[in-house]
C-alpha positions in Angstrom: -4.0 94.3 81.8 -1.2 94.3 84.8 1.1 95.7 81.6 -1.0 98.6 81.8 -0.8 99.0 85.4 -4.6 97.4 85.8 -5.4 95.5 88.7 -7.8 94.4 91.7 -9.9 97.9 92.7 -9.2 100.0 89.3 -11.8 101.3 87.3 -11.7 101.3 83.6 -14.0 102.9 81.0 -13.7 102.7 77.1 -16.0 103.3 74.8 -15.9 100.9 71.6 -18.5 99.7 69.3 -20.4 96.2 69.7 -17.7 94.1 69.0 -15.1 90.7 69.6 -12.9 94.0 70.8 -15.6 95.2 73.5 -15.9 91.6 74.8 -12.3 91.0 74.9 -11.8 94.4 76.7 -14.6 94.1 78.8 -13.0 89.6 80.0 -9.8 91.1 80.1 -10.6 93.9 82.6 -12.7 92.0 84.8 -10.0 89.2 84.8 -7.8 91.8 86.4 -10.0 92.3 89.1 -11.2 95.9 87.7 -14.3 97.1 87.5 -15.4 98.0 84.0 -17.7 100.8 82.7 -18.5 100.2 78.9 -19.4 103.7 77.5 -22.0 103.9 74.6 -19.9 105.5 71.4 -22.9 107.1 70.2 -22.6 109.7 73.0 -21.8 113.1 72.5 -18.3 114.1 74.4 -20.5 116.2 77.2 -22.2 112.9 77.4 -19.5 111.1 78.1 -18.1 113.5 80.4 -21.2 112.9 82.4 -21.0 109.5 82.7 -17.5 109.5 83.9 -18.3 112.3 86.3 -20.9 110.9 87.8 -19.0 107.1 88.1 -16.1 109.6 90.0 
């Protein structure tokens, strides 16, 4: 994640399906020292603009 310029404090969402990628995302963020925000991929686009408005 420090390649991607992810470290202690950040905050990451992504929204992927149930998955050995969504686990792996989700350990390899909070390893990091991120906080992570798992987004349902299910919701709409005004859903998820929501989400990540209200999470600021």
């Amino acid at each position: 994640m420090h390649s991607f310029g992810i470290g202690r404090g950040d905050r990451v969402a992504f929204v992927l399906p149930n998955g050995v990628e969504h686990i792996v995302s989700f350990l390899a963020v909070t390893a990091a020292g991120a906080t992570v925000a798992p987004l349902n991929p299910a919701f709409t686009k005004e859903e998820l603009r929501f989400c990540l408005e209200d999470a600021n």
